[in-house]
C-alpha positions as CSV (number, residue, x, y, z in Angstrom):
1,X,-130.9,65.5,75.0
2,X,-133.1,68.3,73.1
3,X,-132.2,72.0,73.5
4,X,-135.6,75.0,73.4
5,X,-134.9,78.7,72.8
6,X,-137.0,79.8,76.0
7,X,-138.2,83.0,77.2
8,X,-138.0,86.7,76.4
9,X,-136.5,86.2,73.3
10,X,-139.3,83.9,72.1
11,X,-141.7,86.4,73.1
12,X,-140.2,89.5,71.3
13,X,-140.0,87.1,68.2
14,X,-143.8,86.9,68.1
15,X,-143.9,90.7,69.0
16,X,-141.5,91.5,65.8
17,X,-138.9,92.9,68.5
18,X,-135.5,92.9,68.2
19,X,-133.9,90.2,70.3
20,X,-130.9,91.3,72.4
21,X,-130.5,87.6,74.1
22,X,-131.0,84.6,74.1
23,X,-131.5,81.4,76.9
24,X,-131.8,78.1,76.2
25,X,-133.3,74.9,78.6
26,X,-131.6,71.8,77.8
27,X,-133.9,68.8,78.9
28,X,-132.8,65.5,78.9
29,X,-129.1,66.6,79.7
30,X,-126.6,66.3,82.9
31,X,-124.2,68.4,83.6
32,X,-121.4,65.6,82.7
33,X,-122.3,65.8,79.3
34,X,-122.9,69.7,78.7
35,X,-119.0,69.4,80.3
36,X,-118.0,66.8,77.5
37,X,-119.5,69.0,75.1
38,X,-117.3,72.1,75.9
39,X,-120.3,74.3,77.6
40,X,-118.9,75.9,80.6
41,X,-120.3,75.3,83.8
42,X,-121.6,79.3,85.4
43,X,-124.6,78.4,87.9
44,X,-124.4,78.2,91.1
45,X,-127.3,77.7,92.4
46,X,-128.8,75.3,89.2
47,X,-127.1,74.1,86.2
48,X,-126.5,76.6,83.6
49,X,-123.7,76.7,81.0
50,X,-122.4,79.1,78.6
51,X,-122.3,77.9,75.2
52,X,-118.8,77.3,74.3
53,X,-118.9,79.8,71.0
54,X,-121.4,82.2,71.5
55,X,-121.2,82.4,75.0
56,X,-125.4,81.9,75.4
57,X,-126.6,80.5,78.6
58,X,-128.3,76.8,78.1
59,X,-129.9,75.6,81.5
60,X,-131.0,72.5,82.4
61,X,-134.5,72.1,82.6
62,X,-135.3,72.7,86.2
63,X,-138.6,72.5,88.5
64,X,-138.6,75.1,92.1
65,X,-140.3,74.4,95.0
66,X,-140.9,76.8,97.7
67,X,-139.6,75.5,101.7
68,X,-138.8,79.5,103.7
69,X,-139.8,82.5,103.2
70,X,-137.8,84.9,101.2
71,X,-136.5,84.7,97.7
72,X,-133.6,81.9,98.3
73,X,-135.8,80.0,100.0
74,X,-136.6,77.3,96.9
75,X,-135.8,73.9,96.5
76,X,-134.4,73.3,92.8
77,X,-134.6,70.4,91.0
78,X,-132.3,70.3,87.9
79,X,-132.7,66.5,86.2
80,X,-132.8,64.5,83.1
81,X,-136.3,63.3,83.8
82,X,-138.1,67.1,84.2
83,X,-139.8,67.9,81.0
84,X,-139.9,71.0,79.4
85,X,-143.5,71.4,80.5
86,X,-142.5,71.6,83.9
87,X,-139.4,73.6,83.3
88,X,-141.9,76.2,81.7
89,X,-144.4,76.1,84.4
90,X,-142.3,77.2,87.2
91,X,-142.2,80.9,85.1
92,X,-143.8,83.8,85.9
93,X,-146.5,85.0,83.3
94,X,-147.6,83.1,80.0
95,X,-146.2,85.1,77.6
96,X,-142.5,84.3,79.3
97,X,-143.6,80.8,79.2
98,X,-143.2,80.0,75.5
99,X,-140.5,77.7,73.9
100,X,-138.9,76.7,70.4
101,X,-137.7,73.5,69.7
102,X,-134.6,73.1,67.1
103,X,-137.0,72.9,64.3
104,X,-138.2,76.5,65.3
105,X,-141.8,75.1,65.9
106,X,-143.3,76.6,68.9
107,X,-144.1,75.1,72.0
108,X,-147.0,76.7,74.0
109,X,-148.8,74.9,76.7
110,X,-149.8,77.7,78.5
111,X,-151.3,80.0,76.3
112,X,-148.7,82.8,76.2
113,X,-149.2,83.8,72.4
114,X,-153.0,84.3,72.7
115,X,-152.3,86.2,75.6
116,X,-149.6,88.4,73.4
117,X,-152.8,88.9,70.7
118,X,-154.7,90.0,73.7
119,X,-152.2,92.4,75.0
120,X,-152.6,90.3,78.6
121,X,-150.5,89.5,81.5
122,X,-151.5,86.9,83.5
123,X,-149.5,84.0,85.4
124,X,-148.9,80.7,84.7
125,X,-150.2,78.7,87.7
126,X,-150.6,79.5,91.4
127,X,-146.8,79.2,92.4
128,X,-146.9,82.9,91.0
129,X,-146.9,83.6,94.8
130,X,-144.2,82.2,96.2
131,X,-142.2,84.7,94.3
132,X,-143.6,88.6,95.6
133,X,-140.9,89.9,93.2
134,X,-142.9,88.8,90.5
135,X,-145.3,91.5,91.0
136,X,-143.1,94.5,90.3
137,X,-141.8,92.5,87.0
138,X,-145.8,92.5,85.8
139,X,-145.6,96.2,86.6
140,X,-142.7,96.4,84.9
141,X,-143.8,94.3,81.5
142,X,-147.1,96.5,81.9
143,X,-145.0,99.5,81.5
144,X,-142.5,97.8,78.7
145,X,-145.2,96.8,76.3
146,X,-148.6,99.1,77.5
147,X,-150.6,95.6,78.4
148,X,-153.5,94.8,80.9
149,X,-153.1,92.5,83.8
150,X,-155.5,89.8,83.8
151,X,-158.2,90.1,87.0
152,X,-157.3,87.1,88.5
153,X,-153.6,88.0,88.6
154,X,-154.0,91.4,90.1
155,X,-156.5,89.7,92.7
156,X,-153.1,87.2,93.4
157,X,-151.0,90.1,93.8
158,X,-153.2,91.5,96.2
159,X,-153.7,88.5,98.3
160,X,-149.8,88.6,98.3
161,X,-149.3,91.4,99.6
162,X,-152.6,91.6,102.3
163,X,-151.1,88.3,103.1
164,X,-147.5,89.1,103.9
165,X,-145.5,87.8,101.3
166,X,-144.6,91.2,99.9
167,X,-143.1,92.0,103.1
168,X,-140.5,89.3,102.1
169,X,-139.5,91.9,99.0
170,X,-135.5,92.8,99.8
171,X,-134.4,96.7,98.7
172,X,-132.0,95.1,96.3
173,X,-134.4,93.0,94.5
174,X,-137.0,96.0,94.2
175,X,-134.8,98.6,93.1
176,X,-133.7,95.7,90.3
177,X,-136.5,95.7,89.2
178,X,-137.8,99.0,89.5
179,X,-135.2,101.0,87.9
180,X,-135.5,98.8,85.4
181,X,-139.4,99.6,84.7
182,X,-138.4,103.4,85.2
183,X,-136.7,102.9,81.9
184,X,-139.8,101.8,79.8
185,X,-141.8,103.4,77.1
186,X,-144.6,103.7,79.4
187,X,-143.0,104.0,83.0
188,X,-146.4,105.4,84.6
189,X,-148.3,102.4,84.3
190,X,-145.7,100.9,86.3
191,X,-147.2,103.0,89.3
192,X,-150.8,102.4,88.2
193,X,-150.4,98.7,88.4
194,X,-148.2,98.6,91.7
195,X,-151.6,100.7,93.2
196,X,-154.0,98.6,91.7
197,X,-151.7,95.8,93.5
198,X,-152.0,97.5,97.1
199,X,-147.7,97.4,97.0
200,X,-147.2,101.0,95.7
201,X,-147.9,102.7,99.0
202,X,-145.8,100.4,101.0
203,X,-142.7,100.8,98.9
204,X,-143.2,104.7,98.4
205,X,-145.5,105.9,101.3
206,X,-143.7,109.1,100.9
207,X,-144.9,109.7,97.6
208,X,-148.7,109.5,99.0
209,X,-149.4,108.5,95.3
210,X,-153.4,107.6,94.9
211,X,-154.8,105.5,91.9
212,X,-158.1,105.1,91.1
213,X,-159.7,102.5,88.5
214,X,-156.1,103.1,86.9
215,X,-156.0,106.7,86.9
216,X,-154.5,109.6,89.0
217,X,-156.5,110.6,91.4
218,X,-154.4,113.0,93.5
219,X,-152.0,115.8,92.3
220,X,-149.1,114.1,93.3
221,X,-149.6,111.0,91.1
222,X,-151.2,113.6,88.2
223,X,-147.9,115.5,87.8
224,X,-146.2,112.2,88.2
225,X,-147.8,110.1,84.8
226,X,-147.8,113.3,82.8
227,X,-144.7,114.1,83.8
228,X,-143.2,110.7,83.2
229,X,-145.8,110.8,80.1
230,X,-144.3,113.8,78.0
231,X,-142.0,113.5,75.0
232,X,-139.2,115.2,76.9
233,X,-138.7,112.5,79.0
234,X,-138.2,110.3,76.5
235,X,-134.2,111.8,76.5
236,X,-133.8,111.2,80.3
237,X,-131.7,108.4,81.5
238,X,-132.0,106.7,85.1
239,X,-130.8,109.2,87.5
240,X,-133.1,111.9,86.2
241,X,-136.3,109.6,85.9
242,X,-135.7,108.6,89.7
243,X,-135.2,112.3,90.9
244,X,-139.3,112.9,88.9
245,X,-140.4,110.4,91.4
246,X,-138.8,111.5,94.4
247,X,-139.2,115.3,93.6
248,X,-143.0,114.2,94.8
249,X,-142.0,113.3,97.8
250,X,-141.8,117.2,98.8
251,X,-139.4,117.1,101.2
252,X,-135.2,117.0,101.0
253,X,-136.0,114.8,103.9
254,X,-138.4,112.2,102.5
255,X,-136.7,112.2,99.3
256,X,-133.4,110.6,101.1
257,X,-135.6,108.5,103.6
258,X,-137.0,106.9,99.9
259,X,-133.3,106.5,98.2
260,X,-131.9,104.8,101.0
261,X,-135.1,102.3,101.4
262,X,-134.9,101.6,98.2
263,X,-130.9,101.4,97.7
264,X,-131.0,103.8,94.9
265,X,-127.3,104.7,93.4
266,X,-125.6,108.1,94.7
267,X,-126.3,109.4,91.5
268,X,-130.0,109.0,92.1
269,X,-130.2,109.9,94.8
270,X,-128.1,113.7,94.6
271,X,-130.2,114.3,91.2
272,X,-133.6,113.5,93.7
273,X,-132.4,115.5,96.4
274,X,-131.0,118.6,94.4
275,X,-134.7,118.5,92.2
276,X,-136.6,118.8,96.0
277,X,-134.6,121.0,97.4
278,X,-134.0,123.5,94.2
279,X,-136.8,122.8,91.8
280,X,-138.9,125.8,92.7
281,X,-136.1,128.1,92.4
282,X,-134.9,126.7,89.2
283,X,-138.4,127.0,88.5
284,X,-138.7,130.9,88.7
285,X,-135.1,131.9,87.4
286,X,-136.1,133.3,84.1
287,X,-136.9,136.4,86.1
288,X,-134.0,136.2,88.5
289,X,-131.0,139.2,88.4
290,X,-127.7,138.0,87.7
291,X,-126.4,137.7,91.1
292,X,-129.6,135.5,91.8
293,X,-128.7,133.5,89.2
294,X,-125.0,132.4,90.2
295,X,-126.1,132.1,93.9
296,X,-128.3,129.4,92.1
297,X,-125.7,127.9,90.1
298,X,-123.4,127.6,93.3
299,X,-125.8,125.9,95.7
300,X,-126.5,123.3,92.9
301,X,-122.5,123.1,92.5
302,X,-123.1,123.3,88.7
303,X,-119.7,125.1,87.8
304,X,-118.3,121.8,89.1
305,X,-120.8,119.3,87.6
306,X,-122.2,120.7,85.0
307,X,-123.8,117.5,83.5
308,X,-125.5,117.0,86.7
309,X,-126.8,120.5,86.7
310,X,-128.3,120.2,83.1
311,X,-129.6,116.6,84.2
312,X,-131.4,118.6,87.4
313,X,-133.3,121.3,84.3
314,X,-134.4,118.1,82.1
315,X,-136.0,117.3,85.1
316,X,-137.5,120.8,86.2
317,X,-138.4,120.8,82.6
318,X,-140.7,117.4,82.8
319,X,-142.4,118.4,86.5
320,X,-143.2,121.5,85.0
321,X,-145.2,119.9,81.8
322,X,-146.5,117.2,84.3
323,X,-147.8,120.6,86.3
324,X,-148.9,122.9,83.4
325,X,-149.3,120.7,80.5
326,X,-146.7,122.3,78.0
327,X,-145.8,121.1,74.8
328,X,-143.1,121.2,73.0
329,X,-142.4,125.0,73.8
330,X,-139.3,126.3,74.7
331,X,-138.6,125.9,78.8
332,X,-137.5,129.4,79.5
333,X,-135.7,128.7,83.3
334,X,-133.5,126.3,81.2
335,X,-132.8,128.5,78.1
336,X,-131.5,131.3,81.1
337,X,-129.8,129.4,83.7
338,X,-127.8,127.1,80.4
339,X,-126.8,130.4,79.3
340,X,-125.8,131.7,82.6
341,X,-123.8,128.8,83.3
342,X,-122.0,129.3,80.4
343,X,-121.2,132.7,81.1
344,X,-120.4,132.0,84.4
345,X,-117.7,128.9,83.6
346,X,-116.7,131.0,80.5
347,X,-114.7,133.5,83.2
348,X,-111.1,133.5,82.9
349,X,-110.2,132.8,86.4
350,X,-106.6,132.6,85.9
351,X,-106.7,136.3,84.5
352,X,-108.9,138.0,87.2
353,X,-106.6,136.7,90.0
354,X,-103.6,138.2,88.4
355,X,-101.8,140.5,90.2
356,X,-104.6,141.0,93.0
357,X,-103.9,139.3,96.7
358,X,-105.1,135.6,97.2
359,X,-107.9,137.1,100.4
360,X,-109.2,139.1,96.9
361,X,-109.5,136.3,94.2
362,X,-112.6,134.7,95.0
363,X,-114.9,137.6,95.2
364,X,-113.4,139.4,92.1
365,X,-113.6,136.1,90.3
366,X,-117.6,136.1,91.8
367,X,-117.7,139.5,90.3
368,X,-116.7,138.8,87.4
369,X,-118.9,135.7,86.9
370,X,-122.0,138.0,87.6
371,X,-120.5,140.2,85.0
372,X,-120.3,137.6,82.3
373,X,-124.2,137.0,83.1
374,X,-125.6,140.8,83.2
375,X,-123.7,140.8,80.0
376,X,-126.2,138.4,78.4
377,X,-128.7,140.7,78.4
């Protein structure tokens, strides 16, 4: 039995990444004996065990055929006799198919460390396309570490999805995947590759996103990259990075028709909806009156939930330098409404309502709120 470190956490060695985890493939092995050696049996659908200290995952080397459509539709083979070779050739691209042995010598057979040097994607061998989720994780690594994809795997992604397989793709599985390449360094080229890969437009046709040769070539996908592109973004977690894509879809109701394809969170999906339907008027509140501005701050509920309201101006922020091209300049809607929204919550409630009949409280408390703001100046 002979135990390889496998995967990601080979690659981000040779990259000088940190490594967050690590998988192992035991070849040689049964699962009798990773039993008798204390690992503990977790897979359900092949072998795998959790190392009985660290709690790593060590699964037996494994070869996948394809017999039905869909993405459970693959006949494993977990055995003594597959070799590592074979384990490493049912992966997705070259650079994931990379191993160390004990020793810490690397094992390479497919060429996934030139390919790192080269800054390439490209897949291992033609079983690529049995697996249409595999193109939204090359969109995903393009937009994790800024590389090409080879020509002859973006013309196998596009034979995927001109031939069908891509319609196999389940909301679950995309959204996986696609949240996850929302979060990376260079999130755009995400979109750029999913174009080039003729899936974008059936997974966001409301977004009417054009690419061309790589690059914008319609408003909607201009304001997108720069806005997903500028340094403020950098700060935004999920739920605001979702709502800058669906805020192109224009409409409150396209926005939801995209969230509920695509299974987004609740979270996601209120952020998305509030930046459609409220952006432009968050948009032009530096010159708004006082009463404008709470009438604002009560249709986006933010005396309620406040973090979701200063989520909802990060992202006003971003579309804006995606439309105008700002720098690093102050955001004046946001400087205003932040400040009116402190004023506003800052009202003592409790102390207006004394002594004045309960049919009265909620429009002095109103008054007093629009008080607070005029008083800012």
């Amino acid at each position: 039995m002979k135990i390889y470190a496998v995967g990601g956490a080979v690659r981000d060695e040779l990259l000088g990444l940190p490594v967050a985890d690590r998988d192992y493939v035991v070849v040689g092995g049964t699962p009798e004996e990773m039993v008798r050696l204390g690992y503990k049996p977790v897979g359900r659908d092949f072998p795998v065990f959790l190392h009985p200290q660290t709690n790593e995952e060590y699964a037996l080397a494994r070869t996948e055929r394809k017999v039905a459509r869909g993405y459970r539709g693959f006949l494993i083979r977990a055995a003594p006799d597959v070799t590592l070779e074979q384990d490493l050739e049912r992966r997705d691209l070259t650079i994931n198919a990379m191993a160390r042995d004990e020793a810490g010598r690397l094992i390479d057979p497919f060429g996934g460390a030139g390919d790192l040097e080269r800054g390439l994607l490209r897949h291992v061998s033609p079983a690529f396309a049995e697996d249409p989720v595999r193109i939204l994780r090359v969109a995903r690594f393009a937009a994790r570490f800024g590389f090409a994809v080879a020509p002859e795997t973006m013309a196998l992604m596009r034979s995927m999805v001109v031939n069908g397989e891509a319609d196999a793709l389940v909301p679950e599985r995309v959204w996986q995947e696609f949240s996850r390449g929302l979060m990376e360094g260079e999130a755009a080229l995400m979109f750029q590759v999913l174009a080039e890969a003729r899936l974008l437009e059936r997974l966001l046709p409301e977004l009417k996103l054009a690419f061309e040769h790589g690059r914008p070539a319609n408003d909607s996908a201009r304001v997108l990259v720069h806005s997903l592109g500028c340094a403020a973004t950098e700060r935004l977690g999920l739920a605001p990075r979702f709502a800058l894509v669906a805020s192109r879809a224009g409409s409150g109701e396209l926005a939801r028709m995209l969230s509920e394809r695509l299974r987004a969170p609740v979270d996601c999906r209120d952020l998305a909806l509030l930046a459609v339907l409220h952006g432009e008027a968050v948009e032009h509140a530096a010159g708004y009156g006082a009463e404008e501005l709470l009438k604002l701050l009560e249709r986006c509920d933010a005396l309620r939930r406040s973090e979701r309201f200063h989520e909802l101006l990060a992202v006003c922020e971003c579309i804006e330098r995606g439309e105008r091209g700002w720098g690093e300049i102050p955001y004046p809607p946001r400087v205003r409404l932040r400040r009116a929204l402190a004023a506003a919550a800052g009202t003592d409630a409790g102390a207006v309502a004394a002594g004045s009949a309960k049919a009265d409280i909620p429009a002095k408390v109103r008054k007093a709120r629009i008080a607070a703001i005029e008083a800012l100046g």
